[in-house]
matplotlib code that plots the C-alpha trace (Angstrom):
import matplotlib.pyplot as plt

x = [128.8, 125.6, 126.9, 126.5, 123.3, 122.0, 123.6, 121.6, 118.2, 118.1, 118.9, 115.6, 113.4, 112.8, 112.2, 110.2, 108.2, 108.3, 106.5, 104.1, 103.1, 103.0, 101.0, 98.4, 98.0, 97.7, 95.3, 92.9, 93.3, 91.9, 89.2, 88.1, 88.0, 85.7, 83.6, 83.5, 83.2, 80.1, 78.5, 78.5, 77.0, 74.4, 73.9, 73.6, 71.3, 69.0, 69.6, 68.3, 65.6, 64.4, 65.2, 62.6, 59.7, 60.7, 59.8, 62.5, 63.1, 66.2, 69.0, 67.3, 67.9, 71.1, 71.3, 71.6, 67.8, 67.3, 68.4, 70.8, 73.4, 77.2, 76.2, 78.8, 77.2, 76.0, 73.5, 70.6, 69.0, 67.0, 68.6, 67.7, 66.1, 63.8, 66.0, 67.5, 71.3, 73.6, 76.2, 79.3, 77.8, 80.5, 80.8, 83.9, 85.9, 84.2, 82.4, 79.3, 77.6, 75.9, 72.3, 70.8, 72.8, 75.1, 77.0, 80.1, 81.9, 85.3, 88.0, 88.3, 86.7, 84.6, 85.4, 84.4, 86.3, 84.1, 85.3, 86.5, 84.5, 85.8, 85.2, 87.6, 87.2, 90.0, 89.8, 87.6, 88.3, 87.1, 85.8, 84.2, 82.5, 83.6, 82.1, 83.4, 82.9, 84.5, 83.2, 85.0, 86.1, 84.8, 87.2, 86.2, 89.1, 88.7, 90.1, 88.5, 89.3, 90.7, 88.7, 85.8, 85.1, 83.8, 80.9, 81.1, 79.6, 79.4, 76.1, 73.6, 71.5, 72.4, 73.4, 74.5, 76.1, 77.8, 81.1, 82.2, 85.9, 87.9, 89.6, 93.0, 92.0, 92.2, 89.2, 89.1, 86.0, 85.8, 82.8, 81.9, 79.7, 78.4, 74.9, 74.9, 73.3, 74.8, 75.2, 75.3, 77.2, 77.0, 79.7, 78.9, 81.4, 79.8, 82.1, 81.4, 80.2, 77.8, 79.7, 78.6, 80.2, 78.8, 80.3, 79.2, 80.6, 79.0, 79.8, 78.5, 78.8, 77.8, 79.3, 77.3, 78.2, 75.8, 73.4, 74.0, 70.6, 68.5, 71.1, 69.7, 71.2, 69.8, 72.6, 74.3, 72.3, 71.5, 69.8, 70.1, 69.4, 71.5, 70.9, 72.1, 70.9, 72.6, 72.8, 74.3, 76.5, 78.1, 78.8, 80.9, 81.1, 84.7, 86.2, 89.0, 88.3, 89.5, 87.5, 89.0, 89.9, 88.1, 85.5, 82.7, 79.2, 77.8, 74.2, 72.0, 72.5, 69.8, 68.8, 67.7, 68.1, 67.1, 70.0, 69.9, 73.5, 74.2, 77.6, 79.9, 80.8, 80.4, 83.6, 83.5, 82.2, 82.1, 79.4, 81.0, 78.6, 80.0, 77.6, 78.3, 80.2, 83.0, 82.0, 82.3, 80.6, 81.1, 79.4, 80.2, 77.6, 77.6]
y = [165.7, 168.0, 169.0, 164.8, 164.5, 167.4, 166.5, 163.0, 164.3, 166.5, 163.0, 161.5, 164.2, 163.5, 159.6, 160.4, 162.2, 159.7, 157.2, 159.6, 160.2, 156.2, 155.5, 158.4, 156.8, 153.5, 154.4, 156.1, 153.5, 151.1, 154.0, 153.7, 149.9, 150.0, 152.2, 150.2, 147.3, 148.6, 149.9, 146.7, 144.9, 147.3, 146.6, 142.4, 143.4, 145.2, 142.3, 140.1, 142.0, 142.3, 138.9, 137.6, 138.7, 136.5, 132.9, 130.4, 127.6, 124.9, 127.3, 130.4, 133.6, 135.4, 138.9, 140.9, 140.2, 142.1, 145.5, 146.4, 149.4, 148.1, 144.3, 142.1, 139.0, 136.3, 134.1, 134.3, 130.7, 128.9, 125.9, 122.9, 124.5, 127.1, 130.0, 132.7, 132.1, 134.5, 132.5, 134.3, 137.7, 140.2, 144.3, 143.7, 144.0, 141.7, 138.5, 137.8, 134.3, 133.1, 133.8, 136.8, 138.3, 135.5, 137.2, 136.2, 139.1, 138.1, 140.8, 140.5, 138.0, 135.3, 131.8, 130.5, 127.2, 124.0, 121.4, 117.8, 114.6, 111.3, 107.7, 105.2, 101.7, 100.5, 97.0, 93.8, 90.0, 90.8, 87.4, 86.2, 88.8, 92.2, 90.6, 91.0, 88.2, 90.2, 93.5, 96.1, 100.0, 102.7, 106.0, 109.5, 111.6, 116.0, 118.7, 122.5, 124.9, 128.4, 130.0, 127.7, 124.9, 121.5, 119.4, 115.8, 112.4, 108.9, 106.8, 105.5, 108.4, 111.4, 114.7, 112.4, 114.6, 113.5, 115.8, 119.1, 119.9, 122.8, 125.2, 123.4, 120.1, 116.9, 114.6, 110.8, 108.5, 105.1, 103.3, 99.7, 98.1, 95.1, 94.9, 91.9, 93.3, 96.0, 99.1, 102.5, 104.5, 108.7, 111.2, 114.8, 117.8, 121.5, 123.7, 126.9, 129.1, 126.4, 125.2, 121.6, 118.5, 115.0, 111.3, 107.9, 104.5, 101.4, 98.1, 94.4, 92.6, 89.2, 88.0, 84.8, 81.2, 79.2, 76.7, 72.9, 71.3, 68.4, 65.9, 62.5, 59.5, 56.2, 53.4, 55.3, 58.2, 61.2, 64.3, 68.1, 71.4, 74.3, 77.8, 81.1, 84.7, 85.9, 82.4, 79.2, 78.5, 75.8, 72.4, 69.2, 66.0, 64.6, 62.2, 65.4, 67.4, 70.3, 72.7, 71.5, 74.5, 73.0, 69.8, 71.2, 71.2, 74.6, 75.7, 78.5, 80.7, 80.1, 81.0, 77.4, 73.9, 70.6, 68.0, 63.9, 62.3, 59.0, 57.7, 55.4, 53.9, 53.5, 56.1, 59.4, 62.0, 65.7, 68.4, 72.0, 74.9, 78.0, 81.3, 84.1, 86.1, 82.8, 81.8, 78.0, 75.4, 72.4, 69.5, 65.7, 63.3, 60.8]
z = [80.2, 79.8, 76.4, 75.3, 77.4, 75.5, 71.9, 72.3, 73.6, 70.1, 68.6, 70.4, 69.4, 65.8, 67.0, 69.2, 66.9, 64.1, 67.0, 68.3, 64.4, 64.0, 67.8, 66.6, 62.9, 64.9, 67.3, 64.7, 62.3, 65.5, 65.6, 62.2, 62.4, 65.6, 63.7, 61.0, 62.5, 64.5, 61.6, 60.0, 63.1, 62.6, 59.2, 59.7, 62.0, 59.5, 57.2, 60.1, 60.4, 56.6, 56.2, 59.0, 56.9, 53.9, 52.8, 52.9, 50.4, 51.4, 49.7, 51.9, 50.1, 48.8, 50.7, 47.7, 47.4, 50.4, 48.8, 52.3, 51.3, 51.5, 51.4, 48.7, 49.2, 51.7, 52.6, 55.1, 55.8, 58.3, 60.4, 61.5, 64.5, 62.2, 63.0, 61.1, 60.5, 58.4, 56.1, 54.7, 54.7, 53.9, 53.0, 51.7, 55.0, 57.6, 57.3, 59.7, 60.8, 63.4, 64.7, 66.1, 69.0, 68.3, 65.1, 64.6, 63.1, 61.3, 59.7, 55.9, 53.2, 54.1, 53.6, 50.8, 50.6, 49.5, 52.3, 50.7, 51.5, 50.5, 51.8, 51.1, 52.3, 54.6, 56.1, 55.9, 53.9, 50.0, 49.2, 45.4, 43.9, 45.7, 48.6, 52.3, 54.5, 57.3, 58.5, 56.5, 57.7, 55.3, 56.4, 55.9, 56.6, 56.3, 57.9, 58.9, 56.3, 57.2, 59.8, 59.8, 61.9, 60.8, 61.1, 59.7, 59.9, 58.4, 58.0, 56.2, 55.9, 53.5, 55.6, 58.5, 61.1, 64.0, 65.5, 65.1, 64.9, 66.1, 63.8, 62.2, 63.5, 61.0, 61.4, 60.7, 61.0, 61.1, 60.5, 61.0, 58.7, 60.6, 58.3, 55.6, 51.7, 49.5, 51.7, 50.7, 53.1, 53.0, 54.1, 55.1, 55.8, 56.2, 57.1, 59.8, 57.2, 55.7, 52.7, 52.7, 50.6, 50.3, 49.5, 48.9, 48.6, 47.8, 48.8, 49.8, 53.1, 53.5, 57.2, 57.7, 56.4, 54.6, 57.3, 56.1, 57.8, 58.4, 57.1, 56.7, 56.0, 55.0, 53.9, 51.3, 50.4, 52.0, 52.0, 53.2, 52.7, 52.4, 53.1, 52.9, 53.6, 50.5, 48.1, 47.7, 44.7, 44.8, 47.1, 47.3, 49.1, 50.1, 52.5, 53.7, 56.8, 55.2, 52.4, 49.0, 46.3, 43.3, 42.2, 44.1, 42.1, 40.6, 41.3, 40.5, 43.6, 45.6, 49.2, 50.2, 48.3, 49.2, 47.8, 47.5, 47.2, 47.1, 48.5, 46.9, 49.7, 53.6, 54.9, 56.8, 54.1, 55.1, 53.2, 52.5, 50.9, 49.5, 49.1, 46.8, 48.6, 49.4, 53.0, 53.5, 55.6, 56.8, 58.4, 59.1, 57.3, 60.9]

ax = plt.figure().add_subplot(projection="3d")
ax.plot(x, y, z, "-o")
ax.set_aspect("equal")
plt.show()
């Protein structure tokens, strides 16, 4: 029995010191990373610190401007809240963002992905004229690329900015647009690092029906007006309760219009008015 116990311990031994060999190569390689790692701190921090006595324009300035040793590239800007921030600087083997004494120290390259925008309009009734007579849905739809997160918005402003998204997450907005007129919406991604992308869509709303007012009527002719925010087009007068397809009269869009009709004879007439955009009216000449 001692004979097998002892046969297998020499067995161990060279194992033993293949893993010792492999914990110590571990452990120093851990070592050299810490170091490195440190020394790198160190040297953001000296970029941080050349950096503050420099003037800023909206792009902020590219670190290799700053003459720092071991520096590949990045960017040092100011935010929105005037203070220094480091974008994607990297030696090579780490990537740093983030403020002062709030570095964010990453192993490996930085991320220099360019986020994707894109709007696409989803819902609402497309009337005459790539109108929409019901409030459409314009959709911006993103995701965070690799180890950044993800700020992004939807709005009428350029550089809108509205939720930030954790790291993998898909983001979806979508936006109402209750405003009559030709709207331009904007959509804005930037991505942790500060790679940004932008987006546009055009496209007209008109949600409100033209105003059929002031009818008169004296024996067999009568008078109105008709208004619209956007324009009237076209209008007809017929005996049927419901909006015909065709016959109605053509007129030069316009956003009020004073009309005499005379009737050919004494029955129940209705008035419809159609604007550009395809809404209809209608009101009963009593």
């Amino acid at each position: 029995m001692r004979y097998y116990l002892k046969k297998d311990s020499k067995k161990l031994i060279p194992v033993l010191i293949v893993c010792f060999i492999v914990l110590i190569i571990f452990l120093i390689s851990m070592l050299v990373s810490t170091i490195k790692e440190k020394n790198f701190k160190t040297t953001l921090e000296n970029v941080m610190k050349k950096a503050s006595t420099e003037t800023y324009t909206e792009q902020g300035i590219n670190v290799l401007d700053l003459n720092i040793e071991n520096i590949k590239y990045g960017t040092v800007i100011k935010n929105e809240l005037g203070v220094l921030e480091l974008l994607n600087v990297s030696d090579g083997n780490f990537c740093g963002n983030g403020e002062i004494n709030k570095i964010k120290i990453t192993k490996g390259d930085c991320d220099n992905s360019i986020p994707s925008c894109n709007l696409i309009i989803t819902s609402g009734t497309l009337g005459f004229n790539n109108w929409y007579t019901t409030a459409p849905y314009v959709t911006l739809k993103t995701s965070s690329a690799l180890s950044s997160g993800l700020y992004y918005g939807i709005g009428y402003e350029e550089n809108y900015q509205d939720i930030k998204l954790d790291l993998n997450q898909i983001g979806i907005i979508n936006y109402k647009v209750d405003k009559n007129g030709t709207k331009k919406l904007f959509g804005y991604v930037k991505n942790g690092v500060g790679n940004k992308a932008t987006c546009e869509v055009e496209l007209k709303v008109d949600l409100e029906k033209p105003t059929i007012k002031d009818i008169v009527k004296k024996n067999n002719e009568i008078s109105f007006t008709l208004e619209d925010n956007m324009g009237v087009t076209s209008y007809i007068i017929t005996t049927g309760s419901t909006a015909p397809k065709e016959g109605y009269s053509s007129i030069k869009s316009t956003k009020n219009k004073n009309v005499i009709y005379t009737l050919p004879d004494d029955q129940k007439y209705y008035i419809y008015a159609v604007d550009e955009a395809g809404n209809i009216s209608q009101e009963e000449i009593k």
